[in-house]
DRENVEXDO-363141 format. One record per residue (C-alpha): residue number from 0; x negated, y negated, z negated. Coordinates in pm, 1 decimal, padded with zeros to 6 digits. Example, Ala and Ser with C-alpha at 12.3 -4.5 7.8 and 13.67 -1.06 7.14 Angstrom:
<nodes>
+-----+----------+----------+----------+
|  nr |       px |       py |       pz |
+-----+----------+----------+----------+
|   0 | -01230.0 |  00450.0 | -00780.0 |
|   1 | -01367.0 |  00106.0 | -00714.0 |
+-----+----------+----------+----------+
</nodes>
This chain:
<nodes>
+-----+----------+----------+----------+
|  nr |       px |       py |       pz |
+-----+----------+----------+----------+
|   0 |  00000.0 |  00000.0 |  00000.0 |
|   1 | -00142.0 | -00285.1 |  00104.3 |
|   2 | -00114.1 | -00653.8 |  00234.3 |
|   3 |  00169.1 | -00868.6 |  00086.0 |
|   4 |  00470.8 | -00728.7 |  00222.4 |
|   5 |  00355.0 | -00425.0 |  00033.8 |
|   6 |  00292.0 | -00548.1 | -00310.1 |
|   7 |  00606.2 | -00763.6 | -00275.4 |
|   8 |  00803.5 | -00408.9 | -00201.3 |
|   9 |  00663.1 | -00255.7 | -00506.5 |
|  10 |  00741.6 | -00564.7 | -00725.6 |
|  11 |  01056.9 | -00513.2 | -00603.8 |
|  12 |  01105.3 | -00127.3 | -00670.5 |
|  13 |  00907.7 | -00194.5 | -01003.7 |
|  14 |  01187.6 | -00468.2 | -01081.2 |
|  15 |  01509.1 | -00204.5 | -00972.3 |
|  16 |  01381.6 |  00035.2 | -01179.8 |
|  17 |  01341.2 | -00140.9 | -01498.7 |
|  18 |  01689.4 | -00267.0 | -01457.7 |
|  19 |  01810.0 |  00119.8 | -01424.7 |
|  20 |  01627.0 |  00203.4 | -01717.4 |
|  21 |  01810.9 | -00136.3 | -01917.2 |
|  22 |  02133.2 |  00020.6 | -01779.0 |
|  23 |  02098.5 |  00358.8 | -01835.6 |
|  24 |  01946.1 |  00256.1 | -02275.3 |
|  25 |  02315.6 |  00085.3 | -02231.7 |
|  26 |  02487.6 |  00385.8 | -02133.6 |
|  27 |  02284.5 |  00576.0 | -02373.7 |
|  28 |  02378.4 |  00338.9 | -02662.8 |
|  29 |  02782.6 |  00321.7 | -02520.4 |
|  30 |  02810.3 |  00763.3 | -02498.8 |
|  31 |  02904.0 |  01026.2 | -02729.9 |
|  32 |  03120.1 |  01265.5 | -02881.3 |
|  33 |  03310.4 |  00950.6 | -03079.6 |
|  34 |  03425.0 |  00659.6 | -02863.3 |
|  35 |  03319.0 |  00273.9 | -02937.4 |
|  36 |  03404.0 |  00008.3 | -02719.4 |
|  37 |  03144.6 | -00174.3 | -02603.2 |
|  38 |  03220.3 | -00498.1 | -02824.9 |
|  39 |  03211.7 | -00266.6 | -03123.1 |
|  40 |  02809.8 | -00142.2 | -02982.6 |
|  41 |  02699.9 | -00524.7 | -02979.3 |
|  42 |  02875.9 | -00555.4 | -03328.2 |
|  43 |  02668.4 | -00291.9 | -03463.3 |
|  44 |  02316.8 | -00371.1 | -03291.2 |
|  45 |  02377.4 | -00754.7 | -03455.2 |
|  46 |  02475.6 | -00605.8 | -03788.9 |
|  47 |  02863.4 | -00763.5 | -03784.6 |
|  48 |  03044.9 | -00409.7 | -03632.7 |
|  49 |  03219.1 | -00145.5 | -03871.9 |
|  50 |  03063.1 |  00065.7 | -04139.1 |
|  51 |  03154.9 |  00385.1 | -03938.1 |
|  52 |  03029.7 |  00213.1 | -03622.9 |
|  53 |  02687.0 |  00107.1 | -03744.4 |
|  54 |  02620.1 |  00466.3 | -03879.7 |
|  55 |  02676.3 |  00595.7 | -03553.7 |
|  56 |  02527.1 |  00341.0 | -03345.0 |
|  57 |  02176.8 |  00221.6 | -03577.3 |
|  58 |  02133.7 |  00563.4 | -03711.4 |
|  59 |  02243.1 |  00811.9 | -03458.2 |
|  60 |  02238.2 |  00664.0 | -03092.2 |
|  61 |  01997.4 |  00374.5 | -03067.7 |
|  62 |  01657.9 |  00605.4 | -03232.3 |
|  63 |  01795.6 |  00889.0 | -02986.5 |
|  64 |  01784.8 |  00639.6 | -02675.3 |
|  65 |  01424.0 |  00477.7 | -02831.5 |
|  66 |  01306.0 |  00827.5 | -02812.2 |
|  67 |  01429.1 |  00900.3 | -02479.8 |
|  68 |  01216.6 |  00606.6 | -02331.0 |
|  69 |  00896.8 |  00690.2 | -02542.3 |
|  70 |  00892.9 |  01046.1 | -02521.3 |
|  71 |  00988.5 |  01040.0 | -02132.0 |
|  72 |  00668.5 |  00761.2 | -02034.3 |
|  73 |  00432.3 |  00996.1 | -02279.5 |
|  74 |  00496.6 |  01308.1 | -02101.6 |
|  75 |  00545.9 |  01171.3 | -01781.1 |
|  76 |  00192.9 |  00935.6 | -01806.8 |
|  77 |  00029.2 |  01307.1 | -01962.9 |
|  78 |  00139.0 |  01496.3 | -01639.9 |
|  79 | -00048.3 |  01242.0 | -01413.2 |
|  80 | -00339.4 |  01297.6 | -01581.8 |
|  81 | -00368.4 |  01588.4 | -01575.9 |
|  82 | -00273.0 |  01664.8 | -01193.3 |
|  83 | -00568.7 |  01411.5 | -01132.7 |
|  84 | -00812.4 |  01577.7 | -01357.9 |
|  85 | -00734.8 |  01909.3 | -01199.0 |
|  86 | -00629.1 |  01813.5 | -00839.8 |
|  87 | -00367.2 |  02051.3 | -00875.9 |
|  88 |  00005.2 |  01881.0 | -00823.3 |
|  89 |  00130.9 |  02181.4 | -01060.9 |
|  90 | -00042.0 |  02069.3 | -01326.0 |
|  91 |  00114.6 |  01926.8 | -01637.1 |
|  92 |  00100.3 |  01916.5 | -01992.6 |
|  93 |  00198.7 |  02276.4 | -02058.0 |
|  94 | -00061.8 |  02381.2 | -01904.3 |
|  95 | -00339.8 |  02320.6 | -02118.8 |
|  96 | -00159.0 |  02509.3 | -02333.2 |
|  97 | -00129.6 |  02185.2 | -02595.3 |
|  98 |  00281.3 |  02201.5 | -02595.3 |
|  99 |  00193.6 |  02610.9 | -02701.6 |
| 100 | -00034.5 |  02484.6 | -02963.7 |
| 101 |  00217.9 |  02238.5 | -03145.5 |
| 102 |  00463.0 |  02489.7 | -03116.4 |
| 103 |  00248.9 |  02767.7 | -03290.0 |
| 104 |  00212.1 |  02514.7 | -03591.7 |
| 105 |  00559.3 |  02461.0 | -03600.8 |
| 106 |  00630.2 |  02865.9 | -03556.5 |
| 107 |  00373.6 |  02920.6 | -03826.1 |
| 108 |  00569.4 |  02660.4 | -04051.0 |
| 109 |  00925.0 |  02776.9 | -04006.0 |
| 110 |  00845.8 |  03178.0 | -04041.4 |
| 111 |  00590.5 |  03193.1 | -04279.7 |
| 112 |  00552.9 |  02887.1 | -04504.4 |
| 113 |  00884.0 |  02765.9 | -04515.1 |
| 114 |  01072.3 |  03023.2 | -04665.2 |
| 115 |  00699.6 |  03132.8 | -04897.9 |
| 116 |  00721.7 |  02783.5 | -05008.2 |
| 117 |  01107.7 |  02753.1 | -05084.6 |
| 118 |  01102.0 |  02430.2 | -04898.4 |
| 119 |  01479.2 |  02286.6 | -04839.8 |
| 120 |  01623.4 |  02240.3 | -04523.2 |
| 121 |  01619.6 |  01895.4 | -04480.1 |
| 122 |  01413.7 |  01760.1 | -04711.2 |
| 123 |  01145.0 |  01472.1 | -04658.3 |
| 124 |  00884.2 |  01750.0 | -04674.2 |
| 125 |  01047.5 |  01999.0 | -04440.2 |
| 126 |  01069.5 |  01714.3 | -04138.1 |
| 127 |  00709.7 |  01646.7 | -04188.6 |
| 128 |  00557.1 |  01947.5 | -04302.1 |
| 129 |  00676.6 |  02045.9 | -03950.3 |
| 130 |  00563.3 |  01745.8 | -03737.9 |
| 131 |  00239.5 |  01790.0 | -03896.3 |
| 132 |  00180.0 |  02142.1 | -03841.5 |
| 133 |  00287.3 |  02073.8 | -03448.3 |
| 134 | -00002.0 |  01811.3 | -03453.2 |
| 135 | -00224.4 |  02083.5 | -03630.0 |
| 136 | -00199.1 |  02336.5 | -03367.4 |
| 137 | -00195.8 |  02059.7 | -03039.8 |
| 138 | -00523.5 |  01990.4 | -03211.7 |
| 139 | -00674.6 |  02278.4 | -03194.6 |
| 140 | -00610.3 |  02368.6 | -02893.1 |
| 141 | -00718.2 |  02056.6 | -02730.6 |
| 142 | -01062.8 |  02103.4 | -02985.9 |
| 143 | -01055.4 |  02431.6 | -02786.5 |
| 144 | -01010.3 |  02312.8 | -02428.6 |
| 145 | -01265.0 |  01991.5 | -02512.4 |
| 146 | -01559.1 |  02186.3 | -02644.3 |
| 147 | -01499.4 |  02435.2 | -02369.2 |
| 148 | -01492.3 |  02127.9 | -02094.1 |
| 149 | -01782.6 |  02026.1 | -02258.8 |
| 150 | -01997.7 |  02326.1 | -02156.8 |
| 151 | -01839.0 |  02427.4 | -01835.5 |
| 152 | -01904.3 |  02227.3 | -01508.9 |
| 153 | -01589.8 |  02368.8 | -01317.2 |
| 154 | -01333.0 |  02202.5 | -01406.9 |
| 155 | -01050.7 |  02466.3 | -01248.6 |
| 156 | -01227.4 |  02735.2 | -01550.2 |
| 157 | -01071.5 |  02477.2 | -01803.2 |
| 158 | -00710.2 |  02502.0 | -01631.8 |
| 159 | -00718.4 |  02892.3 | -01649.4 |
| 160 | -00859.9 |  02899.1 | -02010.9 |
| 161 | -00550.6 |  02659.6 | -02110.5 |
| 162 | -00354.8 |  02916.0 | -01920.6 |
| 163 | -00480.7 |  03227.2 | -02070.0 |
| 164 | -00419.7 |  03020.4 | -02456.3 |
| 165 | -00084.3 |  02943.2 | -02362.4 |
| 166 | -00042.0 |  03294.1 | -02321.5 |
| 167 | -00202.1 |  03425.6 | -02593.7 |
| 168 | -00017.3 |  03130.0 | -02801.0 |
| 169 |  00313.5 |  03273.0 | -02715.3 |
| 170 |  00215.9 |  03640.4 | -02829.9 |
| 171 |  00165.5 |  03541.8 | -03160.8 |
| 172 |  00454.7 |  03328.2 | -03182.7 |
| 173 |  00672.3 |  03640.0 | -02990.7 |
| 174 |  00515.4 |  03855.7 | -03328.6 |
| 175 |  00594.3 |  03568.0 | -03577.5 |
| 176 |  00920.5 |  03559.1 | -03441.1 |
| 177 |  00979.5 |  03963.0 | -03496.8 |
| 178 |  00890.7 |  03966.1 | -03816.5 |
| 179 |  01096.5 |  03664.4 | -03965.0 |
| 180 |  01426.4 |  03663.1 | -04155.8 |
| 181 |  01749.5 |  03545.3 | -03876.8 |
| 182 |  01801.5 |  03191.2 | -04072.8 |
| 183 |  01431.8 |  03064.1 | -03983.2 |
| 184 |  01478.2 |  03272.6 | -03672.2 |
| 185 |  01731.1 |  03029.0 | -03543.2 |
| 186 |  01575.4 |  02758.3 | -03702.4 |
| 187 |  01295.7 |  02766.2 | -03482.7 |
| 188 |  01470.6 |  02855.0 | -03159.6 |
| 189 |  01678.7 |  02547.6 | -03215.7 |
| 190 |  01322.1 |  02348.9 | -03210.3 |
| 191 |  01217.0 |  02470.9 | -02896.6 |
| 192 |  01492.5 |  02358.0 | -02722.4 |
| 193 |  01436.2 |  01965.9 | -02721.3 |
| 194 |  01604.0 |  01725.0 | -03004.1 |
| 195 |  01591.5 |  01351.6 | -02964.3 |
| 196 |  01846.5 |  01293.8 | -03203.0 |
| 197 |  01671.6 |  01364.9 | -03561.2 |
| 198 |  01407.2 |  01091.7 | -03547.4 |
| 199 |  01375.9 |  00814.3 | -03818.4 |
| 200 |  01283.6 |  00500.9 | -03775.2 |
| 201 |  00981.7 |  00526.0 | -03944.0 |
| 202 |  00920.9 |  00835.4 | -03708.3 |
| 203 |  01001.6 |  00653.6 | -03419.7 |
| 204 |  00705.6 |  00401.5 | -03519.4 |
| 205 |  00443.3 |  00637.8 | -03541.8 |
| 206 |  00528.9 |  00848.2 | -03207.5 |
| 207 |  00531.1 |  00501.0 | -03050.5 |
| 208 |  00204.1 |  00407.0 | -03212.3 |
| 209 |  00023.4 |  00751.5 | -03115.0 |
| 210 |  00188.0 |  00698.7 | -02758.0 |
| 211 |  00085.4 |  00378.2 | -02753.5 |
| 212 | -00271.7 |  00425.0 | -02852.0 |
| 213 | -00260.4 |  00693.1 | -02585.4 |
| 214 | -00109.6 |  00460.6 | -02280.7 |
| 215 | -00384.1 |  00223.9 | -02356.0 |
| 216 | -00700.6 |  00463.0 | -02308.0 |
| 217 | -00504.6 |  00622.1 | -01978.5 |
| 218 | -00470.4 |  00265.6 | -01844.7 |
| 219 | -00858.2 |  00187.0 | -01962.9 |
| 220 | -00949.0 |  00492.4 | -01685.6 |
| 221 | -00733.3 |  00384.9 | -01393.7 |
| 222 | -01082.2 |  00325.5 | -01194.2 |
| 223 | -01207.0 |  00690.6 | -01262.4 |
| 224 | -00851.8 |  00862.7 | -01165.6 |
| 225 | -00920.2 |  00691.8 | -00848.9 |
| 226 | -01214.4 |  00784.7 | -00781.2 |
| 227 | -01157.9 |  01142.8 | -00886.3 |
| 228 | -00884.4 |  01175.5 | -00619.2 |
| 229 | -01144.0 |  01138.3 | -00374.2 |
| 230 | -01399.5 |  01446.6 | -00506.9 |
| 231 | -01633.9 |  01495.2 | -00803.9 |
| 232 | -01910.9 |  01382.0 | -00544.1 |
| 233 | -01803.4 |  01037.9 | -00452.1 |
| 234 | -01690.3 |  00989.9 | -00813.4 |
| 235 | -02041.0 |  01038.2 | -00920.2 |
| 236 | -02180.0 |  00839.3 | -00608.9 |
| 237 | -01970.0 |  00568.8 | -00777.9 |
| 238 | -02115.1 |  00595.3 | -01131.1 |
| 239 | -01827.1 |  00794.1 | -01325.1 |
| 240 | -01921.7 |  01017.4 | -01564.7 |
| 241 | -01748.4 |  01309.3 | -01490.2 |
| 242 | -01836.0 |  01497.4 | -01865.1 |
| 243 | -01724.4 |  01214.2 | -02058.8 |
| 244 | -01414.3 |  01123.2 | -01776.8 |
| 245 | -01302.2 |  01477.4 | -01831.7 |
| 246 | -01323.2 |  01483.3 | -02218.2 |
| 247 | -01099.3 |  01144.9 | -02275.4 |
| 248 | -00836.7 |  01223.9 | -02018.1 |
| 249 | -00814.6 |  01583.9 | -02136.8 |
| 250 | -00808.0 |  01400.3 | -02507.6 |
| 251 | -00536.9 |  01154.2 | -02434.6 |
| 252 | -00303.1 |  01413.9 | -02237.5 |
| 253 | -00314.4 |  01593.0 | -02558.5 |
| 254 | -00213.1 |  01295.8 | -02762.3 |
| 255 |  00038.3 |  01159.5 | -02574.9 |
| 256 |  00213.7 |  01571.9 | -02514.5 |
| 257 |  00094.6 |  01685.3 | -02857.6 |
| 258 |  00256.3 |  01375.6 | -03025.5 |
| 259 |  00608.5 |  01393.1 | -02797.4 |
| 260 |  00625.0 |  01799.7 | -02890.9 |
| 261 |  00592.7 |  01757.7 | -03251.9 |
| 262 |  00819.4 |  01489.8 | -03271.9 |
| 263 |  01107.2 |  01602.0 | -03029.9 |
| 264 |  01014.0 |  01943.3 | -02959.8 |
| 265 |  00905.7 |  02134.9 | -02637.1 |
| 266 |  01017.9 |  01864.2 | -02293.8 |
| 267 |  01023.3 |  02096.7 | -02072.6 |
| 268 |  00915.8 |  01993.9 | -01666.6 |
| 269 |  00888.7 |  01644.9 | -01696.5 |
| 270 |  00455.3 |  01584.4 | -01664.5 |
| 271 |  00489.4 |  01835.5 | -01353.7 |
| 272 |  00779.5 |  01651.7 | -01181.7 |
| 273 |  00759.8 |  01315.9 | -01270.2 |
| 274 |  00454.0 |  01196.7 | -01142.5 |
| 275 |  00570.4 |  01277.6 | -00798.6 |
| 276 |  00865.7 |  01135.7 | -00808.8 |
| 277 |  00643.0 |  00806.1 | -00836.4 |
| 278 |  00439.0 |  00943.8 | -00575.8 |
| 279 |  00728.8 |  00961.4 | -00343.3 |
| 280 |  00897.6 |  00632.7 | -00456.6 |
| 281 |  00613.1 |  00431.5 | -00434.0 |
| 282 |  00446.4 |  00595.9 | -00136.8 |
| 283 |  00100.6 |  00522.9 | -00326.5 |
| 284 | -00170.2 |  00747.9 | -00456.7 |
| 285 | -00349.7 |  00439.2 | -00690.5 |
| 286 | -00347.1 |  00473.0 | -01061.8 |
| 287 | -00279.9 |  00078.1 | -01104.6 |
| 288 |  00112.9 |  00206.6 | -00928.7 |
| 289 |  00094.4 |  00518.7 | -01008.3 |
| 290 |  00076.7 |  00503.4 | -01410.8 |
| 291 |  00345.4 |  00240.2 | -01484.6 |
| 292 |  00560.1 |  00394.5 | -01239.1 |
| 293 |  00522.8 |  00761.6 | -01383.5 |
| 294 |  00572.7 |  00563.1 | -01701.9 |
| 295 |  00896.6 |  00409.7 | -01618.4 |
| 296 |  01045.3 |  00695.2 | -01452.5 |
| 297 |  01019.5 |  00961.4 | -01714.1 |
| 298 |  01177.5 |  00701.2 | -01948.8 |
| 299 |  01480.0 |  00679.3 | -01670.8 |
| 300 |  01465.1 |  01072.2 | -01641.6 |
| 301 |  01469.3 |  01185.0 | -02001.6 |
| 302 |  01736.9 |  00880.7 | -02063.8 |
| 303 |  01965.0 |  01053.4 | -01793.3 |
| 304 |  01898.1 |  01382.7 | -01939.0 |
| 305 |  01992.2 |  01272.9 | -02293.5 |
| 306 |  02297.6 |  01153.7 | -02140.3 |
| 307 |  02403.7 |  01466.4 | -01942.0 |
| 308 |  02339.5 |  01681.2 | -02248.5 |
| 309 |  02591.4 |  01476.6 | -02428.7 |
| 310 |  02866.2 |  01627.7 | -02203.2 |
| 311 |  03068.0 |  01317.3 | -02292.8 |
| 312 |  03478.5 |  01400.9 | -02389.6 |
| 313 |  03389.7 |  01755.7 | -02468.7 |
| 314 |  03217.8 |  01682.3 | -02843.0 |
| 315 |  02941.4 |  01923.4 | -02739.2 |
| 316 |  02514.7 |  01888.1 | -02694.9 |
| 317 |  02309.7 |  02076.3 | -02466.2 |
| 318 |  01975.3 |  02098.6 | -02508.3 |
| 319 |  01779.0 |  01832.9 | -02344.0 |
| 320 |  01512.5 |  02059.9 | -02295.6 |
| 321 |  01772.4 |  02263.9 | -02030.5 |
| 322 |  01868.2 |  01958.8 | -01892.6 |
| 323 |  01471.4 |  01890.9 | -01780.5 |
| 324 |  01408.3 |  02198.8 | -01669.9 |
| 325 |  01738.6 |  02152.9 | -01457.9 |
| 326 |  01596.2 |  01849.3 | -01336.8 |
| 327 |  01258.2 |  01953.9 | -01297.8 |
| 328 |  01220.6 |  02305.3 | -01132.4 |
| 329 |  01385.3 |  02169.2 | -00781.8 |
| 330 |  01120.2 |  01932.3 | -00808.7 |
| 331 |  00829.1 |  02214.7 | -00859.6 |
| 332 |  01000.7 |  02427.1 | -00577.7 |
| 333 |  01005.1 |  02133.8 | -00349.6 |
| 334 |  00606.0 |  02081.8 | -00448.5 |
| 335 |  00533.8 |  02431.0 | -00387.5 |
| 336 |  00699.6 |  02427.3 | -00012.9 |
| 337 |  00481.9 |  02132.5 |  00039.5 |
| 338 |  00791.6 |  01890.9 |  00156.0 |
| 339 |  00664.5 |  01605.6 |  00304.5 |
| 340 |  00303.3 |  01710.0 |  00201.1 |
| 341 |  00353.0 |  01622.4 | -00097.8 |
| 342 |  00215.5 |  01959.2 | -00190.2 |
| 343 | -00118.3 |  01864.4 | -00015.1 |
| 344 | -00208.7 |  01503.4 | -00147.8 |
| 345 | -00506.6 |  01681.1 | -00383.7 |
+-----+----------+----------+----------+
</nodes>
């Protein structure tokens, strides 16, 4: 994309987009299972609506749409980086296995140390004790996968030994899950399936801080995704360090997918698909489009998932994380017939 007419079009596409995703947080904010006019919404966001209304609104819908739009830019910002890193457009955050990781903390939590431990249900230290045994196990695996990058100069080795943990990851948690009692059973099932409506505020502000933190180093290496779409040779020819490159992207993936899973739970699809959605929308390959687009459109996507699970008039919630993969696998099918060459761009 270049020349004027260009960067005007994707100022313009840029603009249309952020005023879907203000629409669609509205939408978000107006649905449900109980009806509220939209006067009644504004009422509670200023503080002046209904006791009944403000519960459902401040407590209930606005951290669930909040989420939507931080978890969706994490995991869609993760997926670009690592389909760069790799060259592989099937790449994503699941693949390095740190989505298997946080849930083996969490697995490990819920069968084993949770009912050993007596913790209740709902407690202060059950929400946490959980987030911070998903951040345990993304951690290790990504301590894995970076002192394995660290010694290995091929960087497709690293995608198959995320591949093989994530395997091995889901063996344990397959024997975990045999051997625990039916309540923590369903407990844990319930996890995997995608929740963006059991965040607190004060969780909200520390996924958006770790997200945050994680947005800012991606955007810091916009010049070295660049040149790594052109070959390890010309990046080097252009003085990127391909070791240390490697180590922070692999690093932030993991902190922006690690901090989304143990917040929300396993989103499933969205790194792989997302990023070419941009891709297609933007027609552009460069980082400096390419990030704030994947950014914005995973927000959109995850906020239009959270509102199709809603099933609004029927009282009942899917799970968003069927809703992405609903979403997503067309996408991955259409990548893997190489429509439009998309396929191909690595």
């Amino acid at each position: 994309m270049n020349g004027p007419t260009s960067r005007l079009s994707a100022g313009m596409i840029f603009l249309m987009l952020l005023l879907l995703l203000f629409l669609l947080f509205a939408l978000d904010l107006l649905s449900g299972s109980t009806h509220l006019e939209m006067r009644d919404v504004l009422a509670s966001l200023f503080g002046s609506g209904t006791e009944h209304g403000e519960i459902i609104v401040m407590q209930f819908r606005l951290p669930k749409a909040l989420t939507a739009v931080i978890a969706g830019a994490a995991m869609a910002v993760s997926g670009l980086l690592m389909q760069t890193l790799f060259r592989n457009p099937l790449a994503g955050p699941d693949v390095l296995g740190v989505s298997s990781g946080a849930g083996l903390g969490v697995a490990l939590t819920l069968l084993t140390l949770t009912p050993l431990l007596s913790i209740r249900s709902g407690s202060p230290l059950y929400g946490w004790s959980m987030i911070l045994a998903a951040w345990a196990g993304a951690g290790v695996v990504m301590t894995v996968i970076m002192t394995v990058a660290a010694r290995m100069r091929d960087i497709m080795s690293v995608l198959i030994i995320g591949l093989l943990l994530a395997g091995a990851i889901s063996s344990i948690v397959s024997l975990l899950q045999y051997f625990s009692n039916e309540t923590m059973l369903k407990t844990y099932v319930i996890w995997t399936m995608g929740n963006l409506g059991n965040m607190s505020y004060m969780q909200i502000k520390i996924l958006a801080l770790a997200v945050a933190a994680g947005s800012a180093i991606a955007l810091l290496m916009v010049k070295p995704l660049n040149a790594l779409l052109m070959g390890e040779i010309f990046s080097k020819t252009v003085g990127v360090n391909l070791k240390r490159t490697r180590l922070i992207l692999l690093a932030t993936a993991s902190i922006l997918a690690g901090s989304v899973t143990a917040f929300c739970g396993p989103i499933a699809f969205l790194g792989v698909a997302v990023p070419h959605i941009a891709r297609l929308i933007f027609s552009s390959n460069d980082h400096r489009i390419l990030m704030p687009a994947s950014a914005i459109c995973g927000a959109v996507i995850l906020l239009v998932s959270d509102l199709i699970s809603t099933l609004p008039g029927s009282g009942q919630i899917v799970p968003v994380n069927t809703v992405t993969s609903l979403i997503g696998i067309p996408v991955v099918l259409w990548i893997i017939a190489g429509r439009k060459g998309i396929g191909r761009r690595f």
